[in-house]
C-alpha positions as CSV (number, residue, x, y, z in Angstrom):
1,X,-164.1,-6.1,-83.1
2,X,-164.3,-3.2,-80.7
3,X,-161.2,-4.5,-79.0
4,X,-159.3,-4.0,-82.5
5,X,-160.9,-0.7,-82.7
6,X,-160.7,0.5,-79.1
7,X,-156.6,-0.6,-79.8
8,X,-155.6,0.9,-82.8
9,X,-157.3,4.6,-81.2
10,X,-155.2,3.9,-78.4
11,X,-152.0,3.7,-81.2
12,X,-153.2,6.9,-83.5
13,X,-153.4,8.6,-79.9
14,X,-149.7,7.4,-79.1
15,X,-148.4,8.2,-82.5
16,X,-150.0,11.4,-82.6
17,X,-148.6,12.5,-79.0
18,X,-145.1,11.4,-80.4
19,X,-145.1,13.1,-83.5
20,X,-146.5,16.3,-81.7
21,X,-143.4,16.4,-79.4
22,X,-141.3,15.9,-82.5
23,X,-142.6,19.0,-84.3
24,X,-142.9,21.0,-81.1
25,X,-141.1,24.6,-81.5
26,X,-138.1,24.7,-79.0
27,X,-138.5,26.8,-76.4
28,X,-137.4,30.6,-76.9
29,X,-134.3,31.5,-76.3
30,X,-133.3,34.3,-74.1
31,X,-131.7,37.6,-75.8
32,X,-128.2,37.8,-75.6
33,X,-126.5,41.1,-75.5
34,X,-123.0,41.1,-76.7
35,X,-119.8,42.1,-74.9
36,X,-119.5,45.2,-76.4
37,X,-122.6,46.0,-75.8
38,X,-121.7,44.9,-72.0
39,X,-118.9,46.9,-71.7
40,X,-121.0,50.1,-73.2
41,X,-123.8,49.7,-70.1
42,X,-121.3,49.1,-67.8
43,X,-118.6,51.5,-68.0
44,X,-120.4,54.6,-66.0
45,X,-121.0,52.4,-63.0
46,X,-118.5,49.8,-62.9
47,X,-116.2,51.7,-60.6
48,X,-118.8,52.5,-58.2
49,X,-118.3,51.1,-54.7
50,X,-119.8,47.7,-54.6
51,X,-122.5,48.2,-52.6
52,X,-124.1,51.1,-54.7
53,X,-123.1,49.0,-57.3
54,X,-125.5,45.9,-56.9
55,X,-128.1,48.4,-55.3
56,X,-128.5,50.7,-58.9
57,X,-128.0,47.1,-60.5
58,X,-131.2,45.8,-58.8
59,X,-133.1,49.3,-59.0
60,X,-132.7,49.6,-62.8
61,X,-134.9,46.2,-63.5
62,X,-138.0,47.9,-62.4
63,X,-137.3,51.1,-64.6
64,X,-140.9,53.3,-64.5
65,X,-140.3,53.2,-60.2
66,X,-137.0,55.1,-61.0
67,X,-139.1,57.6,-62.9
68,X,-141.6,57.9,-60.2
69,X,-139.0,57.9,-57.0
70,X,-137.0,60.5,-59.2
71,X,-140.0,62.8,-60.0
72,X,-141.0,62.5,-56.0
73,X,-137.3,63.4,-55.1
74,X,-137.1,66.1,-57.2
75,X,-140.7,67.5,-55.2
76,X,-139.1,66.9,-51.9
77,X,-135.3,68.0,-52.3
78,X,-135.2,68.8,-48.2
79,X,-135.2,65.6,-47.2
80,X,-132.8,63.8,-45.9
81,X,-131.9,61.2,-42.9
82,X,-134.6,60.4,-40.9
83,X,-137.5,62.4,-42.0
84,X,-136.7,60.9,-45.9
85,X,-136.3,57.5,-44.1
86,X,-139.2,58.1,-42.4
87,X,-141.4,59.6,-46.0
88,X,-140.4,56.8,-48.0
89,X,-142.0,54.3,-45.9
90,X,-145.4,54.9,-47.3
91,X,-144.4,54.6,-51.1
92,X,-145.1,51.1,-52.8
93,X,-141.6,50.9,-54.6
94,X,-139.2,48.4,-54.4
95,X,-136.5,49.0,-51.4
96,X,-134.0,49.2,-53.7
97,X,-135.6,52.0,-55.9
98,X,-136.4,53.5,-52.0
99,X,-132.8,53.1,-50.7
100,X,-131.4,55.4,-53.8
101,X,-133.4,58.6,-52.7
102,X,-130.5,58.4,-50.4
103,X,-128.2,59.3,-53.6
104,X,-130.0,61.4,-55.5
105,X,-127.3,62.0,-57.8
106,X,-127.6,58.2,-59.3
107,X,-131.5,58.3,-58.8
108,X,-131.0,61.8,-61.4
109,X,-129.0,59.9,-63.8
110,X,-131.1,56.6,-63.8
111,X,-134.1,59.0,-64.8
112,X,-132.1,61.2,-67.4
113,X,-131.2,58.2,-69.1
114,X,-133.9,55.9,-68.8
115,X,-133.0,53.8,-71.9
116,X,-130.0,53.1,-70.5
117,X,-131.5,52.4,-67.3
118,X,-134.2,49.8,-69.3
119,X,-131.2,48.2,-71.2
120,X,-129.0,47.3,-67.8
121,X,-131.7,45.9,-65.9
122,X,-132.4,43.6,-69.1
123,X,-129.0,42.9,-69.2
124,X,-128.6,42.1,-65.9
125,X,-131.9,40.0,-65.8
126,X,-130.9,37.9,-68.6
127,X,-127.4,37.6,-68.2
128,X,-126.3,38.1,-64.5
129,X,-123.0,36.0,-64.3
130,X,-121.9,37.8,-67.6
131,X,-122.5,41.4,-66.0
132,X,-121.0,40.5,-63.1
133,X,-117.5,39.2,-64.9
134,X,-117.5,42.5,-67.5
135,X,-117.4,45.1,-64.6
136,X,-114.7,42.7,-62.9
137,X,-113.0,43.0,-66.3
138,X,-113.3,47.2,-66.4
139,X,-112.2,47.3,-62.8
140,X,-108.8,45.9,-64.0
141,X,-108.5,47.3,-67.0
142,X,-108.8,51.2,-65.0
143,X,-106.5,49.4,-62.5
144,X,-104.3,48.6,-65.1
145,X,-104.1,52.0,-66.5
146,X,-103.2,53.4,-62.6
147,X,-106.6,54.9,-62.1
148,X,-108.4,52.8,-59.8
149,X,-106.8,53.0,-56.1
150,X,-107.6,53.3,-52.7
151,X,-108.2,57.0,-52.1
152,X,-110.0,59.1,-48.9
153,X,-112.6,58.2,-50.6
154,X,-113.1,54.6,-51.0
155,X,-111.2,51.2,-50.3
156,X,-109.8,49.1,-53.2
157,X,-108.4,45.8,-52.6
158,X,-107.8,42.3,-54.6
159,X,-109.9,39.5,-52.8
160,X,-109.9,36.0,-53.8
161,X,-109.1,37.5,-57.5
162,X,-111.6,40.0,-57.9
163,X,-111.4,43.9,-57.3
164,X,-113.6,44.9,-54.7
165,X,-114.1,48.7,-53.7
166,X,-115.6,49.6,-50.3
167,X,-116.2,52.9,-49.1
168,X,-113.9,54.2,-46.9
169,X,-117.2,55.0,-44.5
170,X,-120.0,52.3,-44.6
171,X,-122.4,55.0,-44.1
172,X,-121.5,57.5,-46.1
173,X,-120.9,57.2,-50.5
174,X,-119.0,58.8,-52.2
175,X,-120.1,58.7,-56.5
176,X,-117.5,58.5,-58.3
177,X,-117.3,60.5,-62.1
178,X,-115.5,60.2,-64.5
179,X,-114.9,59.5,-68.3
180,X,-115.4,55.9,-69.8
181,X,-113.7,56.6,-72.6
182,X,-110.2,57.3,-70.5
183,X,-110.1,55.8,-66.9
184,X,-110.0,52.5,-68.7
185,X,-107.5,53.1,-71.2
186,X,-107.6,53.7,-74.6
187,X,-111.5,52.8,-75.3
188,X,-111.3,49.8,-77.6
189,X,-114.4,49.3,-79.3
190,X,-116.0,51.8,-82.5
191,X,-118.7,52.9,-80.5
192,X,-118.3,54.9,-77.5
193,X,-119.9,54.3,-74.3
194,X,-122.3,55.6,-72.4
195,X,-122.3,58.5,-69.6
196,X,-123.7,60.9,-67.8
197,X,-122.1,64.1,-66.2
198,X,-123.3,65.8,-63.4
199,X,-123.2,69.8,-64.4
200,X,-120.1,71.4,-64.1
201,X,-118.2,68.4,-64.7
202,X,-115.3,68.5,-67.5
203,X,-113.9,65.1,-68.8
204,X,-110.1,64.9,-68.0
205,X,-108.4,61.1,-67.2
206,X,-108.9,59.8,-63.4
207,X,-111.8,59.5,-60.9
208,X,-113.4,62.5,-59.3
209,X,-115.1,62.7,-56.4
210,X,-117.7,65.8,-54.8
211,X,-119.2,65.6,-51.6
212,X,-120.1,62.2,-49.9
213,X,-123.8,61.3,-49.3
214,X,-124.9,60.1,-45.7
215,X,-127.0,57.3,-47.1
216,X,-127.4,55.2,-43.1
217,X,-128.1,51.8,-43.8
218,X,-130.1,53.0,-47.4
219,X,-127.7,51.1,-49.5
220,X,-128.0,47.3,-48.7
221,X,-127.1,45.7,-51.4
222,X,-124.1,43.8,-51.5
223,X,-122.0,41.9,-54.3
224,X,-120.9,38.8,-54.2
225,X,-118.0,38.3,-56.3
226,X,-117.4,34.8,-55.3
227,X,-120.0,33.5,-56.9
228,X,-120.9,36.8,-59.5
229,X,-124.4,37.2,-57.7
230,X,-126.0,39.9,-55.6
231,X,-126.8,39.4,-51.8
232,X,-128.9,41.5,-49.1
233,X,-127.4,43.0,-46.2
234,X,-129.8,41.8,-43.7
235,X,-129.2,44.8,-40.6
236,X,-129.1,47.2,-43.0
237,X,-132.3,46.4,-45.2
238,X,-134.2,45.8,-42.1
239,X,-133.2,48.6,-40.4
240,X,-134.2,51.0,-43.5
241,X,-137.1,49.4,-44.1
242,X,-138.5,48.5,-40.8
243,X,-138.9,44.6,-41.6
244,X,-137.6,41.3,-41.3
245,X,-136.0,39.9,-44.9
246,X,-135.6,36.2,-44.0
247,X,-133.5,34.9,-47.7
248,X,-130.2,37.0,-48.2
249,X,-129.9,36.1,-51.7
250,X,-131.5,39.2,-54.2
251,X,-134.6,38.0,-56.2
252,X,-136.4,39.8,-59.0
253,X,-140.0,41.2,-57.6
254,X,-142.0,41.1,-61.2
255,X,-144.8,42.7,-59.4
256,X,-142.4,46.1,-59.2
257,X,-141.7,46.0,-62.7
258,X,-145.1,47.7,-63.2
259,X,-146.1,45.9,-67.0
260,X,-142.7,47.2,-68.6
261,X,-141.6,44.8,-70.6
262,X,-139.0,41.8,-70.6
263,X,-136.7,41.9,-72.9
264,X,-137.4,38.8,-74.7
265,X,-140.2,35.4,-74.4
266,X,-137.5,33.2,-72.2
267,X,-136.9,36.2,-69.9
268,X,-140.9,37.3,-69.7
269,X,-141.7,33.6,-69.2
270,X,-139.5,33.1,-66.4
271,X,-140.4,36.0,-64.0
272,X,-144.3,36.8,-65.6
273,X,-145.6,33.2,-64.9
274,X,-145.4,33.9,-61.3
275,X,-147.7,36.7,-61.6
276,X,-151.4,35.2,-62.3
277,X,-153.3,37.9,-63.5
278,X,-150.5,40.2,-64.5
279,X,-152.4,41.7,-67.8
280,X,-155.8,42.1,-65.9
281,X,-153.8,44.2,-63.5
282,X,-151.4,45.9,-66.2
283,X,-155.1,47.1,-67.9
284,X,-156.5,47.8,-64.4
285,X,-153.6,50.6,-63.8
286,X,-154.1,52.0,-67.5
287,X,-151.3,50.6,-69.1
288,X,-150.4,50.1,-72.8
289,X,-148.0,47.6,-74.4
290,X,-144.6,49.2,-74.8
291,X,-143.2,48.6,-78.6
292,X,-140.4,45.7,-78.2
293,X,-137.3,46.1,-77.1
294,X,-134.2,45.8,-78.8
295,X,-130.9,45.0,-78.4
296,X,-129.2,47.5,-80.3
297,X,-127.3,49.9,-78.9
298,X,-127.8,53.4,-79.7
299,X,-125.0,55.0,-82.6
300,X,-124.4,57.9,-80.7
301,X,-123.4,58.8,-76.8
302,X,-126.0,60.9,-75.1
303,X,-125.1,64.5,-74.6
304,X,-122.3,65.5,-71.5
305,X,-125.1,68.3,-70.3
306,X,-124.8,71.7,-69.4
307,X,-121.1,72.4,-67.8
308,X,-121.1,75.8,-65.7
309,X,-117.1,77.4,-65.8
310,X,-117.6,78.5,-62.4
311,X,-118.3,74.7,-61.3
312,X,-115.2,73.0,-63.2
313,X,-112.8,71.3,-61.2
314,X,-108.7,72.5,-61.9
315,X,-108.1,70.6,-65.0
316,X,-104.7,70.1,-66.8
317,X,-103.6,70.6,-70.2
318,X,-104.2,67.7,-72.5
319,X,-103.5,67.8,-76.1
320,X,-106.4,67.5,-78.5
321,X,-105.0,64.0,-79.8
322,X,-105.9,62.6,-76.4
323,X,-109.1,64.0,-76.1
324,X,-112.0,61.9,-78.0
325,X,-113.8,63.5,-80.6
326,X,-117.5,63.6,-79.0
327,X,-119.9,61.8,-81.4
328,X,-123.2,64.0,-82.2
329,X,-125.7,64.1,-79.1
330,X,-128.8,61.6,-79.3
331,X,-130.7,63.1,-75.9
332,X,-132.2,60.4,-73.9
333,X,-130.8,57.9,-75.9
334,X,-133.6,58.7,-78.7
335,X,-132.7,56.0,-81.0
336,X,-134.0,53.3,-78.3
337,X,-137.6,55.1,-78.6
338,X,-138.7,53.3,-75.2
339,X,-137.6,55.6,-72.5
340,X,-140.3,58.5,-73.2
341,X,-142.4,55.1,-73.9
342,X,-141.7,54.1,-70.4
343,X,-142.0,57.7,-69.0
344,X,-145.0,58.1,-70.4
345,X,-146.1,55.0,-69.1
346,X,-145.6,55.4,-65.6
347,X,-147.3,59.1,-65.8
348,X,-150.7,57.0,-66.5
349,X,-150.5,54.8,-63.8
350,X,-149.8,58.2,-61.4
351,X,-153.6,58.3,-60.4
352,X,-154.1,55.1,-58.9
353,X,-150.7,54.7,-56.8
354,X,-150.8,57.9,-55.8
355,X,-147.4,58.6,-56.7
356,X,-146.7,62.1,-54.7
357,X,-148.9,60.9,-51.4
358,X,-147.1,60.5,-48.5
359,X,-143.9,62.1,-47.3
360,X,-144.6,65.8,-47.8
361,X,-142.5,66.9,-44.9
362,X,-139.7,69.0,-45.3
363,X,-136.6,69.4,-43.7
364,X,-133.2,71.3,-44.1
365,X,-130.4,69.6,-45.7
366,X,-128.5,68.0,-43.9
367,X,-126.0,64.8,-43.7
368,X,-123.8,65.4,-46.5
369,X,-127.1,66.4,-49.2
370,X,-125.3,68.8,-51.8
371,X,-127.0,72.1,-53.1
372,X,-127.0,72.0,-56.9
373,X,-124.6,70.4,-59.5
374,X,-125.8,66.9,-59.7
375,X,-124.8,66.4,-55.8
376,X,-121.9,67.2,-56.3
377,X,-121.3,70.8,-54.2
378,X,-117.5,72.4,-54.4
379,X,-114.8,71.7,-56.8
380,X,-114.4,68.4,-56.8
381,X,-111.4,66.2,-55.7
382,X,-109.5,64.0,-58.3
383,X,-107.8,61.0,-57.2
């Protein structure tokens, strides 16, 4: 009798286990951000050389230590070369967040627009191989449309089928500007895409370029195209950050991302479970949960800023046809609703990491570290 028993348990156990995997939920999907929506985040920086490239890439999925490096830049705008080398070594950011106080003129934007900042690193976190192939496709589109060349500036060349751009000194980078809606051709989706202007800047077709930045060995990071994947630069992250990286291959650090969000379950799942203890800390440093995120794109490009005549580079006639009618302002991408979030967020945390400690030394500019304008110092040259 207790055999019979003991066996049919042992078949409402089995049954039960089998009908529970039948009715299990699926596991969540991961957010998917569509190609116009690619194309949108990644027009500003697609044309960047590579290296900056896959170094603002990495920096922007750990969005509230852009906020911090960029409020400590802005409280130490002498430093430069060794003595910044030397300050940044006792801030807890990730290298790649460090290695942009080197370009403070992408570390300004990053800040300025942090939704935008917040949406690429999700993008590129969820959908690496697809952000990878869009900025290959806006390279040869502004190819295409004879505005992406080799210049003084920087390097262009076709390798192995994809566009790479080098600058034309490894230690010294050049930012290119320019307008999204005309290097590329006629812009060919309803919504415009994003940008940011450095002061003084006015929109005309082409790439400009102001004065170069000695960045050393603070830009490391390195694209690789064959594979649509980002790779370390071993002698150069070592020697900037005075250690030993022994795997080449980039990695997401969730610790860095400081309790701002993931964009969605699958993508929170995959980085946060690595972190035991994750919300204990996040409560420790006085966080709050940020609302979710969302994958809509804001209806209306962020204001072009302030643009001073006396800071204008020569500009040629264009007839109002060819010009795009500028959309009304949103500032700091309002719609999105996370970036003063985010902002906010990181101001809370200020006490306990000690954000302005360390690096207080000053020095005079130096190395190719513009005055004013966004980094950009002179009138600018146009390819």
């Amino acid at each position: 009798m207790l055999g019979r028993i003991a066996a049919l348990a042992i078949g409402w156990m089995l049954c039960a286990a089998v009908f529970a995997q039948a009715v299990a939920p699926p596991p969540p999907a991961a957010a998917r951000f569509s190609q116009e929506q690619l194309d949108r985040l990644l027009a500003p920086i697609a044309l960047y050389p590579d290296d900056l490239l896959a170094q603002v890439l990495m920096a922007s999925t750990y969005p509230l230590e852009v906020v911090e490096a960029a409020r400590w830049a802005r409280a130490h705008p002498g430093l430069s070369g060794q003595a910044l080398q030397d300050a940044l070594q006792s801030q807890s950011w990730d290298p790649s967040v460090k290695g942009l106080a080197a370009v403070p003129e992408v570390l300004t934007m990053m800040d300025a627009r942090l939704d935008w900042t917040e949406m690429l690193g999700d993008a590129f976190l969820a959908q690496q191989q697809d952000v990878m192939e869009t900025v290959q496709r806006l390279r040869a589109k502004a190819e295409a449309a004879g505005n992406l060349g080799s210049t003084a500036q920087q390097s262009v060349a076709n390798e192995g089928g994809s566009i790479a751009i080098e600058p034309a000194n490894p230690e010294v980078v050049y930012v290119p500007v320019y307008d999204p809606t005309l290097v590329y051709g006629p812009w060919w989706w309803p919504e415009a895409p994003y940008y940011w202007y450095p002061p003084g800047y006015v929109p005309e077709p082409g790439i400009y370029f102001g004065v170069g930045f000695v960045v050393g060995a603070a830009i490391w990071g390195i694209c690789d195209w064959d594979h649509r994947t980002l790779v370390i630069n071993a002698r150069n992250y070592d020697r900037y950050n005075r250690a030993q990286i022994g795997n080449m291959q980039w990695a997401h650090d969730p610790q860095h991302r400081r309790g701002a969000p993931y964009p969605d379950e699958a993508t929170r799942r995959r980085y946060e479970t690595v972190l035991p203890g994750a919300s204990a800390r996040r409560e420790f440093r006085g966080y709050e949960q940020l609302p979710s995120p969302t994958l809509e794109v804001p209806r209306s490009a962020p204001s072009r800023g302030s643009q001073s005549p006396s800071a204008r580079p020569p500009r040629a006639a264009t007839p109002p046809a060819a010009r795009p009618a500028a959309p009304a302002a949103a500032p700091a991408f309002e719609s999105f609703g996370r970036g003063e979030a985010a902002r906010s967020y990181s101001q809370r945390g200020a006490a306990s990491r000690a954000i302005g400690g360390g690096g207080g030394r000053s020095a005079a500019p130096a190395g190719g570290r513009s005055t004013g304008g966004g980094g950009h110092g002179g009138a600018p040259q146009r390819r």
